[in-house]
Rosetta silent file (secondary structure, phi, psi, omega in degrees, C-alpha in Angstrom):
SEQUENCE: XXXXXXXXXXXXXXXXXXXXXXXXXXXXXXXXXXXXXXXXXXXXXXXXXXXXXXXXXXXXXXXXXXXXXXXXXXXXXXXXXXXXXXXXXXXXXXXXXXXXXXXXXXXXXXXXX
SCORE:     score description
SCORE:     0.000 S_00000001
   1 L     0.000  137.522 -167.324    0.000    0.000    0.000 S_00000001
   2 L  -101.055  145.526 -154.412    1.586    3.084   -0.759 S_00000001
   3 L  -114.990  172.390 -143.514    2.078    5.632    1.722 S_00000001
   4 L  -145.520  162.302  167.845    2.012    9.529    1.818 S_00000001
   5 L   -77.008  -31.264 -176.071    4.079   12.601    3.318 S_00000001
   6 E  -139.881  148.420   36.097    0.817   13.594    4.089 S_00000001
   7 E    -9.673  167.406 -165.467   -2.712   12.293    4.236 S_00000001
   8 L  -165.947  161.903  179.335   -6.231   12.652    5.273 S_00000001
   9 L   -79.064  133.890  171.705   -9.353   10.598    5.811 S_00000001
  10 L   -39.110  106.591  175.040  -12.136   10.567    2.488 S_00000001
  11 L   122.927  -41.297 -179.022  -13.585   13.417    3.262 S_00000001
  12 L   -94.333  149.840  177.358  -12.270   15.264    5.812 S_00000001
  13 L  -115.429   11.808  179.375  -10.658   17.886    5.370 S_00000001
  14 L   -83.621  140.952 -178.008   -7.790   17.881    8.369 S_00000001
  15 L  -118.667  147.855  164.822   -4.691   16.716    6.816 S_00000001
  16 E  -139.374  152.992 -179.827   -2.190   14.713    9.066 S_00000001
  17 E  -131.109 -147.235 -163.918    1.632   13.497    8.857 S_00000001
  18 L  -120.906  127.011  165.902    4.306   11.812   10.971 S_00000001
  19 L   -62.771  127.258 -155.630    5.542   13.771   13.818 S_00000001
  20 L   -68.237   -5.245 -177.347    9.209   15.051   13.624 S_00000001
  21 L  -103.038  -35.938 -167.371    9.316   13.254   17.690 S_00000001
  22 L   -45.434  145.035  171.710    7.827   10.296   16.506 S_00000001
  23 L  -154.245 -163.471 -158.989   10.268    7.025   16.714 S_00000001
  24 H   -61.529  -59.987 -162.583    9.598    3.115   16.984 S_00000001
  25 H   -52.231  -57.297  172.612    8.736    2.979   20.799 S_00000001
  26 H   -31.524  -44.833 -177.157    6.318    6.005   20.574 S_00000001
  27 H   -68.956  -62.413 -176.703    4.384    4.019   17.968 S_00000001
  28 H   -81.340   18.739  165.853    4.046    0.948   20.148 S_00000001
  29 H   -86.430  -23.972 -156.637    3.171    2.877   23.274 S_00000001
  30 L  -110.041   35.036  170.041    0.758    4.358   21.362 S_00000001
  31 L   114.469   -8.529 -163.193   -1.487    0.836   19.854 S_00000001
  32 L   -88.577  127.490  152.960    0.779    0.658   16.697 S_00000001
  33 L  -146.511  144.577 -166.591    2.646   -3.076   15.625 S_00000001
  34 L   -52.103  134.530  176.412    5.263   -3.709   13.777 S_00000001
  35 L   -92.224 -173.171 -154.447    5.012   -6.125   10.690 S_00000001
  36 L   -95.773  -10.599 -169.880    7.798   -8.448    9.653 S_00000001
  37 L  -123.165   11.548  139.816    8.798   -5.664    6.994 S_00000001
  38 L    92.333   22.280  174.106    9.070   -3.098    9.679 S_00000001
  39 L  -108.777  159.227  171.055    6.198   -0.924    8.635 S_00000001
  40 E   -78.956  133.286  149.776    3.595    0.221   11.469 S_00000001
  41 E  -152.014  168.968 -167.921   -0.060   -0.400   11.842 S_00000001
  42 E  -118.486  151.099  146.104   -2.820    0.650   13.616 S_00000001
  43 E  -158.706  132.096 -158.060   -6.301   -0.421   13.336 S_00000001
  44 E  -131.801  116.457  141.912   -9.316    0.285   15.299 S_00000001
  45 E   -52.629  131.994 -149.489  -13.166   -0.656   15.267 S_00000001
  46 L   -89.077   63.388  159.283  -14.965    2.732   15.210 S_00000001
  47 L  -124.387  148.247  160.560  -17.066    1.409   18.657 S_00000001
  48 L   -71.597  -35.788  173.720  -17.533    1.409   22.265 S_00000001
  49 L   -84.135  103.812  156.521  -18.132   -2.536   21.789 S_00000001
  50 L   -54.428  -26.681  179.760  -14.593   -3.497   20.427 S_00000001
  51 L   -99.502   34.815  173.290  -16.645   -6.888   19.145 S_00000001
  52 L   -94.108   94.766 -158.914  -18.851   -5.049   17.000 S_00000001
  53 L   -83.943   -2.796  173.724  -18.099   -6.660   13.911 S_00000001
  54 L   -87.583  -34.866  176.563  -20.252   -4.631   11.880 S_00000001
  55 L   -48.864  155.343  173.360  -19.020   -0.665   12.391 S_00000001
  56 L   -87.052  177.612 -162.479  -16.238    0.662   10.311 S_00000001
  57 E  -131.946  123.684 -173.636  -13.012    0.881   10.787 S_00000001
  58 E  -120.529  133.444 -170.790   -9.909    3.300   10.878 S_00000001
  59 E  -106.812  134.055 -174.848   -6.555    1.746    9.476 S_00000001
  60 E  -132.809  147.248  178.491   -3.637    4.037    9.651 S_00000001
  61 E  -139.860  153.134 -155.774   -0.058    2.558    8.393 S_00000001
  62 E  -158.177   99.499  179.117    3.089    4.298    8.860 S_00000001
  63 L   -42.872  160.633 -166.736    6.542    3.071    7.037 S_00000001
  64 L   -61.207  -19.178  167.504    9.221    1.726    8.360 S_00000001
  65 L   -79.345  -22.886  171.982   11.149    5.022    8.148 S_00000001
  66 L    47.424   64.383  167.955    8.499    6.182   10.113 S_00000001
  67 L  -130.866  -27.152  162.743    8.397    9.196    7.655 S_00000001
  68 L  -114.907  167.608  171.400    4.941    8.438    5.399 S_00000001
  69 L  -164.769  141.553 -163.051    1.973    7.344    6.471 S_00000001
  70 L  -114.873   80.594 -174.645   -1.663    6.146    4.565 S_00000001
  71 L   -76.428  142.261  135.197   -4.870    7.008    7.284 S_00000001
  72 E  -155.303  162.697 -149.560   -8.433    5.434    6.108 S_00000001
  73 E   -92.331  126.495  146.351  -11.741    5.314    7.043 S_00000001
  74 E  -143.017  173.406 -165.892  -12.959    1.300    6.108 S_00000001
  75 L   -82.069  178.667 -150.973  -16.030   -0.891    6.245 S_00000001
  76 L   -79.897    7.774  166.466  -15.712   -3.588    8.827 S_00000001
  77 L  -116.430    2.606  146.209  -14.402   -6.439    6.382 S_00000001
  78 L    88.268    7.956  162.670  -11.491   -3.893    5.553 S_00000001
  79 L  -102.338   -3.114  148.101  -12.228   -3.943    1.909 S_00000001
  80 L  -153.245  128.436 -176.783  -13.645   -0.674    0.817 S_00000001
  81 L   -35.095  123.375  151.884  -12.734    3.371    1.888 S_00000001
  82 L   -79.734  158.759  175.572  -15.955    4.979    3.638 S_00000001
  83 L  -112.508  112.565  170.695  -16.567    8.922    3.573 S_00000001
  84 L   -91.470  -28.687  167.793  -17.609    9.139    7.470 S_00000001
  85 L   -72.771    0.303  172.580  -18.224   12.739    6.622 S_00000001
  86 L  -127.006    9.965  152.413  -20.711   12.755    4.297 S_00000001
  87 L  -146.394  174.667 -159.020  -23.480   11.641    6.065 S_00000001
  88 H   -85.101  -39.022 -172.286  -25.005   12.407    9.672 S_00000001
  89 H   -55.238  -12.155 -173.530  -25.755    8.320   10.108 S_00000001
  90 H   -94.932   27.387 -154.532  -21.562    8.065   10.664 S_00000001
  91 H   -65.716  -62.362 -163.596  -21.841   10.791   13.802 S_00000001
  92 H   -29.770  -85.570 -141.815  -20.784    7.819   16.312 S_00000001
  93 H   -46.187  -62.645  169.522  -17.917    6.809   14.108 S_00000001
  94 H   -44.141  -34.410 -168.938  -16.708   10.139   12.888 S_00000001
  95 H   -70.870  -39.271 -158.764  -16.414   11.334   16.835 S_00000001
  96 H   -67.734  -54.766  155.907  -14.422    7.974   17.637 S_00000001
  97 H    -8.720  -71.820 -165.833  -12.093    9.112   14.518 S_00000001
  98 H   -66.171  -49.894 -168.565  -11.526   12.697   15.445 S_00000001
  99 H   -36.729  -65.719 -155.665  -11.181   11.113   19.220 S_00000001
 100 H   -79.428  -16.386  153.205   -8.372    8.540   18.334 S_00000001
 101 H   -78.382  -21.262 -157.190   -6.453   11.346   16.031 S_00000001
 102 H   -80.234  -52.751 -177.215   -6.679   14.057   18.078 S_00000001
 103 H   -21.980  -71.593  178.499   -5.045   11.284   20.691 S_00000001
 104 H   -63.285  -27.837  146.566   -2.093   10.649   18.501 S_00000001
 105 H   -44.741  -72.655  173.401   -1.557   14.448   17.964 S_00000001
 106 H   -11.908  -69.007 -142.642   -1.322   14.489   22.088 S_00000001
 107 L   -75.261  -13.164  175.272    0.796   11.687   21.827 S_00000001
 108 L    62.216   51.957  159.068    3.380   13.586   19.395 S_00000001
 109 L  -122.034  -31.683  156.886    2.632   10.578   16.788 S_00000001
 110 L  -119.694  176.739  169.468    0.934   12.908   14.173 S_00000001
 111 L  -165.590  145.757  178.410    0.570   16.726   13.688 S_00000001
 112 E   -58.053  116.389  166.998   -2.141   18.729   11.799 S_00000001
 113 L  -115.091    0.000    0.000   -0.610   20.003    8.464 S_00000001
């Protein structure tokens, strides 16, 4: 999957990157693990019931240089990009979004570009 300097969620119009602080450990303090080819990922059902297999899902992946990164919004079998922003029925979903980025801002793992 190819990765970005910069990126944003389908929709949205908040752009996010890789924080200039960021390093390995930061990423796995903050939910992020490492694949065998050393890239990062995150992924979170967009619920208060983590076993809600139906809700979407935000996948964020973040190279091994931990310099790009690819954020999206996806439906719960991970196979095609949602807009959570383009209709009012995503409210839940969208807040748990902006929640778990603004977190990772906090966290000196992204910043707002």
């Amino acid at each position: 999957m190819a990765t970005y300097k910069k990126d944003h969620l389908l929709g949205s119009d908040d752009h996010y990157a890789i924080h200039e602080d960021a390093k390995r450990y930061t990423l796995r303090d903050n939910g992020f693990l490492e694949n065998k080819n050393g890239s990062f990922h995150y992924e979170r059902v967009l619920s208060l019931n983590s076993q809600d297999k139906k809700k979407a899902k935000l996948k964020i992946i973040i190279s091994k240089d931990i310099d790009e990164l690819k954020l999206s919004a996806v439906t719960s079998n991970g196979l095609k990009k949602i807009d959570l922003y383009k209709s009012d029925q995503l409210e839940e979903e969208k807040k748990f979004v902006d929640g778990i980025l603004d977190s990772l801002v906090t966290a000196k793992v992204l910043e707002k570009v």
